[in-house]
C-alpha positions as CSV (number, residue, x, y, z in Angstrom):
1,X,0.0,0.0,0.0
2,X,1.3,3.5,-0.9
3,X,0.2,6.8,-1.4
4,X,-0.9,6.3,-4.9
5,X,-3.7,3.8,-4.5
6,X,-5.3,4.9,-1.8
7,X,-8.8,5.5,-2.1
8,X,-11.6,5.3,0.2
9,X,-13.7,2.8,1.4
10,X,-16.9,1.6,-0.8
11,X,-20.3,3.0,-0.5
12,X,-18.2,5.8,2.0
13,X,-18.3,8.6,-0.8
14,X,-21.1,10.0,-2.7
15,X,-21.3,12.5,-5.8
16,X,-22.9,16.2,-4.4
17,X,-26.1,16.9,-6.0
18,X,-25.7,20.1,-8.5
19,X,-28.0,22.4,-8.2
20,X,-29.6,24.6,-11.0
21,X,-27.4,22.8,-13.7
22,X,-30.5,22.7,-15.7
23,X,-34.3,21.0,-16.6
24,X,-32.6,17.7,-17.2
25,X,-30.6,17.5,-13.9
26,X,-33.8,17.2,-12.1
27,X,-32.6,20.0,-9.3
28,X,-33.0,23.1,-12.4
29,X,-35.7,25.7,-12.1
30,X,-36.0,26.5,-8.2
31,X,-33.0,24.9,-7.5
32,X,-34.7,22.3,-4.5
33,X,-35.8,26.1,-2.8
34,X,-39.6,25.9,-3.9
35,X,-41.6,28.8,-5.2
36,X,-41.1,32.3,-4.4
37,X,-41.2,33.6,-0.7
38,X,-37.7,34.7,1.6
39,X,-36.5,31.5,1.8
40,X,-36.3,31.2,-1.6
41,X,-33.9,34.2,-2.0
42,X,-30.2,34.7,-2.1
43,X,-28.7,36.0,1.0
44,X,-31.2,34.7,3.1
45,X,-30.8,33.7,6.8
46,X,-32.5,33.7,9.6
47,X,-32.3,35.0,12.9
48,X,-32.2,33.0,15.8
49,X,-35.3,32.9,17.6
50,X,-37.0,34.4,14.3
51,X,-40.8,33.4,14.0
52,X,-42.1,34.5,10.6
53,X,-42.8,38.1,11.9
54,X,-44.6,36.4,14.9
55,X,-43.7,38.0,18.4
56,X,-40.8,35.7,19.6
57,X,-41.1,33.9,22.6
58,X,-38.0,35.4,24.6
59,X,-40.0,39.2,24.0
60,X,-43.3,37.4,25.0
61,X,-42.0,36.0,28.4
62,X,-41.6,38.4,31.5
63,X,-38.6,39.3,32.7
64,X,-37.9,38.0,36.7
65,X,-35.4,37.6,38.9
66,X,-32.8,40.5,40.3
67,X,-29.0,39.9,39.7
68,X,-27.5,41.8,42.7
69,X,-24.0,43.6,41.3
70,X,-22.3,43.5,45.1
71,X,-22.5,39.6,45.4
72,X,-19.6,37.7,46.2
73,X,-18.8,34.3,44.8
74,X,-17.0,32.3,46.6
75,X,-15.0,29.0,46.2
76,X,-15.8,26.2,48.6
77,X,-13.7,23.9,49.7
78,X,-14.3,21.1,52.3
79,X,-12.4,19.9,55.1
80,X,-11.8,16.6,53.4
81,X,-10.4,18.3,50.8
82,X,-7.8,19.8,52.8
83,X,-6.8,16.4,54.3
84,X,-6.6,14.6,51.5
85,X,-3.6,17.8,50.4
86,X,-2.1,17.9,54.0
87,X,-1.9,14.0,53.7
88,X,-0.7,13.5,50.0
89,X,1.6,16.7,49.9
90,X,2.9,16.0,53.4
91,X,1.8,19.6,54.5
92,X,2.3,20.9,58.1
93,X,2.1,24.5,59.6
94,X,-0.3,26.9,58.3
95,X,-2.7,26.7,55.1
96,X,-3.0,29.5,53.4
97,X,-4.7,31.1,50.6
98,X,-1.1,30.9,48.9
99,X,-0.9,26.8,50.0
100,X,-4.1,26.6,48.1
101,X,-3.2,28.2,45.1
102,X,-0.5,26.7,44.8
103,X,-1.8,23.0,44.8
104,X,-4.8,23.9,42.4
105,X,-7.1,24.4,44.7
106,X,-8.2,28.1,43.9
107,X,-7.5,30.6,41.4
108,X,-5.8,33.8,42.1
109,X,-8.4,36.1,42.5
110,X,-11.5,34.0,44.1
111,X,-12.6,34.3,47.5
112,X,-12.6,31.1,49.2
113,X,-14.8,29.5,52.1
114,X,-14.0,26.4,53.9
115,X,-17.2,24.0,54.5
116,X,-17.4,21.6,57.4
117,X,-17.5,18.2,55.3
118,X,-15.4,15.2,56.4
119,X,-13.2,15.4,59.3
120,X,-9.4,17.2,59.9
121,X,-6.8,14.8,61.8
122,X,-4.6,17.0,61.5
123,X,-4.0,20.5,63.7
124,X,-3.4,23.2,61.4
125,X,-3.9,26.6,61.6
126,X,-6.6,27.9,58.3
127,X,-6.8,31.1,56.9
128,X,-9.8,31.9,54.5
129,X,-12.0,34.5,53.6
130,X,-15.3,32.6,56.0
131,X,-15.9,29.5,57.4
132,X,-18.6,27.7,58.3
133,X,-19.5,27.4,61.6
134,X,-19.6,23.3,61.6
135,X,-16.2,24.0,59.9
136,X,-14.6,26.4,62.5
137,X,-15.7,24.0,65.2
138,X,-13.9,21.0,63.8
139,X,-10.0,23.3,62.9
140,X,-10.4,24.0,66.5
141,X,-11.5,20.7,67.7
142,X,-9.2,18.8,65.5
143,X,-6.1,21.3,67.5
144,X,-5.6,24.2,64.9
145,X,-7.4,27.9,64.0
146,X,-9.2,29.2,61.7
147,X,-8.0,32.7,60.5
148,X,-11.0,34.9,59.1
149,X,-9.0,36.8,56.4
């Protein structure tokens, strides 16, 4: 086998239908586009969410909800989560947004909150931007702090 008989595989490939090659192509005349009307044209396209002139659904429907501008997002990260890094990395001392960061955890400019899920063996001292309150009771139970940023 080499480049030059190559071809491909049987029944894969297909000759494109030509369109407006005349009466005796059986596509001449309208060219498969029917009589008349804007589909017929050249040039046409629709808009999204275009219904024939009929008032579209997304201007039919009520507007709702209120997006407030002030809200803070922020990333949350569970104590089990933190475990599993203290136990893999071999981490001791303080985590930090920085620690984080570092190890994937967060991106540079989110806020970050630490959630109460699973349990912390380890005493380490945790700064964040808020904890939970399930999650501040087991830092200090477990021997560390949590550090409100």
């Amino acid at each position: 086998m080499n480049l030059s008989n190559l071809k491909p595989a049987a029944g894969s490939t297909h000759n494109s239908k030509r369109i407006g090659r005349g009466q005796g192509s059986g596509k001449g005349g309208t060219s498969t586009k029917g009589h008349k009307g804007q589909k017929s044209r050249a040039g046409y396209s629709q808009k999204i969410g275009f219904e024939g002139g009929q008032m579209p659904l997304q201007r039919r429907l009520p507007k709702f909800g209120f997006n407030n501008i002030n809200r803070k997002e922020y990333r949350g990260i569970n104590l089990d989560t933190i475990q599993t890094l203290i136990d893999t990395k071999n981490l001791s001392g303080d985590i930090t947004r920085e620690v984080l960061i570092e190890h994937g955890l967060l991106a540079k400019n989110e806020l970050v909150k630490i959630l109460g899920r699973g349990e912390l063996k380890s005493g380490v001292n945790i700064s964040a931007d808020k904890f939970t309150k399930s999650a501040a009771d087991l830092i200090e139970k477990a021997g560390g702090k949590a550090v409100t940023l």
